[in-house]
VOGU-3710 file (C-alpha; in Angstrom, 3 decimals, decimal comma):
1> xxxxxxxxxx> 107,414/51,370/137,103  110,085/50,016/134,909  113,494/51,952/134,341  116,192/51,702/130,997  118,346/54,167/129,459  119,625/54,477/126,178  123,225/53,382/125,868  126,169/54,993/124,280  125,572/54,920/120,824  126,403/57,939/119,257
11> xxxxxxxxxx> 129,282/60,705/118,807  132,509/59,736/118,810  133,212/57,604/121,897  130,963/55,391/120,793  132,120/51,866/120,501  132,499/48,426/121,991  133,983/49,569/125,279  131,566/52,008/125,803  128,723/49,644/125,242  130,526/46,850/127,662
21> xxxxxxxxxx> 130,676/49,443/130,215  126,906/50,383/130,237  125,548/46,319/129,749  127,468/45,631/132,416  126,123/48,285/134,835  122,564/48,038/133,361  122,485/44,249/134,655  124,626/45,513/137,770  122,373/48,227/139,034  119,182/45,703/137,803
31> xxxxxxxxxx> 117,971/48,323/134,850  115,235/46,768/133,129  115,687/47,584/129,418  118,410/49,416/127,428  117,528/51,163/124,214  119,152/52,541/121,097  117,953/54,658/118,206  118,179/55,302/114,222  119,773/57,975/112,617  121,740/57,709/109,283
41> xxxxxxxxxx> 122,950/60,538/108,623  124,102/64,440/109,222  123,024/66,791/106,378  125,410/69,926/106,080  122,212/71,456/104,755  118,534/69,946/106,448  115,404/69,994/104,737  113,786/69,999/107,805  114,221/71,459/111,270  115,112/69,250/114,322
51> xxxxxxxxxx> 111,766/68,692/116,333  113,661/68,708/119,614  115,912/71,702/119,571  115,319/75,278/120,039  116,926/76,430/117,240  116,242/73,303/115,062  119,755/72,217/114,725  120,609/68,669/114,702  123,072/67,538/117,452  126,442/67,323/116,386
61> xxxxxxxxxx> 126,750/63,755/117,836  124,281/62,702/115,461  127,080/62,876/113,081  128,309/59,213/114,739  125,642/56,168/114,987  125,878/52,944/115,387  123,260/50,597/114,080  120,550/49,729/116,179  120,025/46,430/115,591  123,810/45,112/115,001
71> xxxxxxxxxx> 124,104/47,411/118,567  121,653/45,561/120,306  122,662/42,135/118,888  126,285/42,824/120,486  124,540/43,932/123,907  122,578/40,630/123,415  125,555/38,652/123,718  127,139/40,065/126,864  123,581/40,751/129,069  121,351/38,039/130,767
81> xxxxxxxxxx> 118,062/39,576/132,097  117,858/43,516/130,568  115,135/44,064/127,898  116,577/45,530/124,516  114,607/48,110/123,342  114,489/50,489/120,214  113,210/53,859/120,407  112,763/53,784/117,598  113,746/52,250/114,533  112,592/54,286/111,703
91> xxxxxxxxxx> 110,560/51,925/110,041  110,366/52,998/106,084  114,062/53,262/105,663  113,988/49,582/106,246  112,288/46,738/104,052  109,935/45,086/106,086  110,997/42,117/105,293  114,729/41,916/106,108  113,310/44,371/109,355  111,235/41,230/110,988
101> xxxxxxxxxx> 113,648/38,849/110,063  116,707/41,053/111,720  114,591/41,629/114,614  113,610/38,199/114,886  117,184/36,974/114,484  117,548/39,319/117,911  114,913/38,111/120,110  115,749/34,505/119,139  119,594/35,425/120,077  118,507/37,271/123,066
111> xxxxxxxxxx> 115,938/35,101/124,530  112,967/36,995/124,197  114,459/39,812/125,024  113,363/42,651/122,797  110,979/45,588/123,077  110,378/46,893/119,688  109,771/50,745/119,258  108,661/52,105/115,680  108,221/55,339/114,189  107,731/56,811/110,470
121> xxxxxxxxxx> 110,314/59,589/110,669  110,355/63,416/110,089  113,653/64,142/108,089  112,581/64,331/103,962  116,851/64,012/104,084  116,995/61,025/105,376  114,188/58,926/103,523  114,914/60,649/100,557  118,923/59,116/100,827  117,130/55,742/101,781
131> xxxxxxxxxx> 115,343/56,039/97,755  111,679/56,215/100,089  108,821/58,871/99,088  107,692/61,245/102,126  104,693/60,773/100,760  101,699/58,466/102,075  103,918/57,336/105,162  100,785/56,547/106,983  99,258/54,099/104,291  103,005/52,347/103,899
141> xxxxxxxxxx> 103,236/51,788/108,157  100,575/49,985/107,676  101,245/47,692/105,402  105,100/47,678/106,849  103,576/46,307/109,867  101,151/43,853/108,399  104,088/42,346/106,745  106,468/42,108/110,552  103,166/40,778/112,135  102,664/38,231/109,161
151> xxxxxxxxxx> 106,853/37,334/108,601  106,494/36,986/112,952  103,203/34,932/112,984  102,626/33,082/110,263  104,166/29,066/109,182  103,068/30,374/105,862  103,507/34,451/104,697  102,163/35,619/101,334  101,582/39,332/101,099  100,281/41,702/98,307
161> xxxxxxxxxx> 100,137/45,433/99,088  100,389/48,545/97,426  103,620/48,971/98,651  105,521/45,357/99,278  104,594/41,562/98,025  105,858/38,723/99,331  105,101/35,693/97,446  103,692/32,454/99,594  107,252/31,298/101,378  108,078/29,917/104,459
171> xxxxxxxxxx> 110,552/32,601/106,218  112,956/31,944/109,631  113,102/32,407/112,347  110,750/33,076/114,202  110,806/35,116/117,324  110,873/33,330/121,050  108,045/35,836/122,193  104,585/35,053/120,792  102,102/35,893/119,375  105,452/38,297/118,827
181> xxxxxxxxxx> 107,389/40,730/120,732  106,066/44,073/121,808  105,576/46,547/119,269  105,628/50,466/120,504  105,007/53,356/118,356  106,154/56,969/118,663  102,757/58,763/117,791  100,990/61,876/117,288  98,740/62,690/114,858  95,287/61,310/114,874
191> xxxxxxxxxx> 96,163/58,129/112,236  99,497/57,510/113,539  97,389/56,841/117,259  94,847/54,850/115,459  97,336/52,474/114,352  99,130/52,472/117,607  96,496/51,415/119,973  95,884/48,317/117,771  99,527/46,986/119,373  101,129/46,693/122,707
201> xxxxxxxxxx> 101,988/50,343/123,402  102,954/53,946/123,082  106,405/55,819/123,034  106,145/59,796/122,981  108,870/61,921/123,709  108,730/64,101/127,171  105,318/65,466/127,162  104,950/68,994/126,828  102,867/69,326/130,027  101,085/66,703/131,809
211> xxxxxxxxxx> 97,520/67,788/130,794  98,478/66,367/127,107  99,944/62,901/128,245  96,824/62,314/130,223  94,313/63,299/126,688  96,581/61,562/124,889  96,155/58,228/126,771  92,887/58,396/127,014  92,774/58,702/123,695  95,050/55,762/122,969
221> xxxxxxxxxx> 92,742/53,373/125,507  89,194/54,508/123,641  91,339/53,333/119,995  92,359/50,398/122,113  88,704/49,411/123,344  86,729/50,123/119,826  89,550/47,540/118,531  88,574/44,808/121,256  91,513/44,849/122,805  91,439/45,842/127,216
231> xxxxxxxxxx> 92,563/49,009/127,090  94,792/48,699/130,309  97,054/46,148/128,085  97,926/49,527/126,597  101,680/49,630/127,639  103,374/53,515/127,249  107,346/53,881/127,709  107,598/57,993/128,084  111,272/58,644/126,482  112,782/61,071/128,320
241> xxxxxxxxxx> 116,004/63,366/128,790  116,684/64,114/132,522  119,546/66,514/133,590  119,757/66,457/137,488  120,797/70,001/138,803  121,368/71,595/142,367  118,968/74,071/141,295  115,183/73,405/141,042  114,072/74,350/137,452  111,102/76,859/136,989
251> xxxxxxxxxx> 107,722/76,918/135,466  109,209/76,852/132,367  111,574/74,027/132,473  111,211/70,884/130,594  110,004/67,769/132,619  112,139/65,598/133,984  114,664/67,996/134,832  115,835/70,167/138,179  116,878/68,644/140,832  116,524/64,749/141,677
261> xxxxxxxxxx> 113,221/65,264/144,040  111,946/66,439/140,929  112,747/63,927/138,724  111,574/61,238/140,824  108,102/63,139/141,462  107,684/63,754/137,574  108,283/59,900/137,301  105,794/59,447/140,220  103,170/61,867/138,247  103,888/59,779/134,553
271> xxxxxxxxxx> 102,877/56,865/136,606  99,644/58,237/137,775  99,613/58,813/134,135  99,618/55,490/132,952  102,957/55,441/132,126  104,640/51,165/132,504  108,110/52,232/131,550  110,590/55,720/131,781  112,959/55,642/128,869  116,174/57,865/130,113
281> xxxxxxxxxx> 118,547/59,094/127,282  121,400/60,784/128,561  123,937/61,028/125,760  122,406/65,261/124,870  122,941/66,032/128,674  126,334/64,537/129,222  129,616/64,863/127,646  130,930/61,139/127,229  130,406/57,745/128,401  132,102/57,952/131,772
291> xxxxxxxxxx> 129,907/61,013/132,613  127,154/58,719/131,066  127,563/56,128/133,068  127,745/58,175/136,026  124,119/59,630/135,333  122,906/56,241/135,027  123,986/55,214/138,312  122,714/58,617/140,132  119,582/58,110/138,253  118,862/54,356/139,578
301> xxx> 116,889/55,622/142,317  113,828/57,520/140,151  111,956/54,574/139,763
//
């Protein structure tokens, strides 16, 4: 089982010495990936309710974000061996274009290093600010990744889609890992896991209960198979959001929560599961980067 967390990115102590901080300890304590996501904005009045919060509020740190890319470029430069992961980049706020040549720019920077997580958002706020329609996401992730795959792959890329054209060019760089590096999708509707077991792997959010991570990767593996690919290539990095207490939690309690025998045996059970790779995101559990930093440490031993 691998183990990464996602580093201090957001709220207000976000920032250069923050990030130094957790690169150094993530190569220290011998992490192997650290991850960073996309947000752009705050709206004083949502659209839409946050998927991930009782009430549907949006987290006030969300108000603070640092790029993920320009993030995980300045991680790139002060890290050796940990993976650099996003979880996820929300892929039509982005041209695909500039995306794969960003992210190529990265893994050519890095070494190989990156572990690329995608996902077609939620907020109508946000991909409405980015001048995107909500509508017919599904039919414009596909073609967003048939462009990455073709910018990553090909000595020669010409593209015409309903929704981008690229005219026959040669376009740099490419990336170090071939045929390309790892492309993981958060997924949950029926389409969205069609198009997701045609590429390296999966990347849910905690599970609601373990019966629906198990359907859902069996699921995934059939997709995987009926494409030709070996369905144990399928890789799945479960994003998480431990909080260790003294107390155990209940029946009721999210996964990956209670006390640390609990953790570890809910990382023990994701395994059984299929899962390759935990994804631990401490900045909604923790107030700061030094309490952060001292989760990540306490955490080392899940996995």
């Amino acid at each position: 089982m691998k183990l990464g967390f996602a580093l201090p990115q957001i709220g207000k102590e976000a920032g250069p010495d923050g990030l130094v901080r957790a690169s150094e300890l993530a190569e220290k304590l011998k992490y192997d990936s650290v991850w960073v996501l996309d947000r752009i904005l705050w709206p004083i009045k949502p659209l839409d309710k946050y998927p991930a919060t009782p009430d549907g509020s949006l987290p006030e740190p969300y108000q603070v974000v640092l790029d993920p890319i320009e993030t995980l470029t300045f991680v790139a430069g002060i890290t050796k061996n940990v993976k650099l992961g996003t979880s996820v980049i929300v892929a039509p706020w982005h041209s695909p274009l500039l995306a794969a040549r960003r992210l190529a720019t990265l893994d050519v920077l890095s070494k190989g290093r990156l572990l690329c997580g995608l996902g077609v958002g939620w907020s109508h706020d946000e991909t409405a600010a980015c001048n995107v329609p909500f509508a017919n996401r599904e039919a414009r992730m596909k073609e967003w990744l048939e462009v990455v795959v073709a910018v990553w792959t090909q000595d020669t890329v010409e593209y015409k889609g309903q929704f981008y054209t690229i005219p026959a060019s040669k376009i740099g760089p490419k990336p170090v890992q071939k045929p390309h590096p790892p492309i993981y999708q958060a997924a949950y509707t029926p389409r969205a896991l069609k198009r997701t077991g045609l590429f390296q792997g999966w990347n849910p959010t905690p599970p609601p209960n373990w019966d629906w991570l198990r359907e859902q990767s069996a699921s995934l593996k059939q997709i995987a198979q009926q494409a030709g690919r070996n369905p144990d290539s399928l890789e799945i990095v479960l994003r998480t959001f431990p909080s260790v207490s003294k107390e155990p939690r209940d029946a009721s309690g999210w996964l990956f929560t209670g006390t640390m025998q609990q953790i570890k045996d809910d990382a023990k059970r994701a395994a059984e599961l299929g899962v390759n790779h935990i994804l631990m995101d401490l900045q909604f559990n923790t107030s700061g980067v030094q309490a952060l930093l001292q989760g990540v440490e306490q955490l080392r031993e899940v996995a």
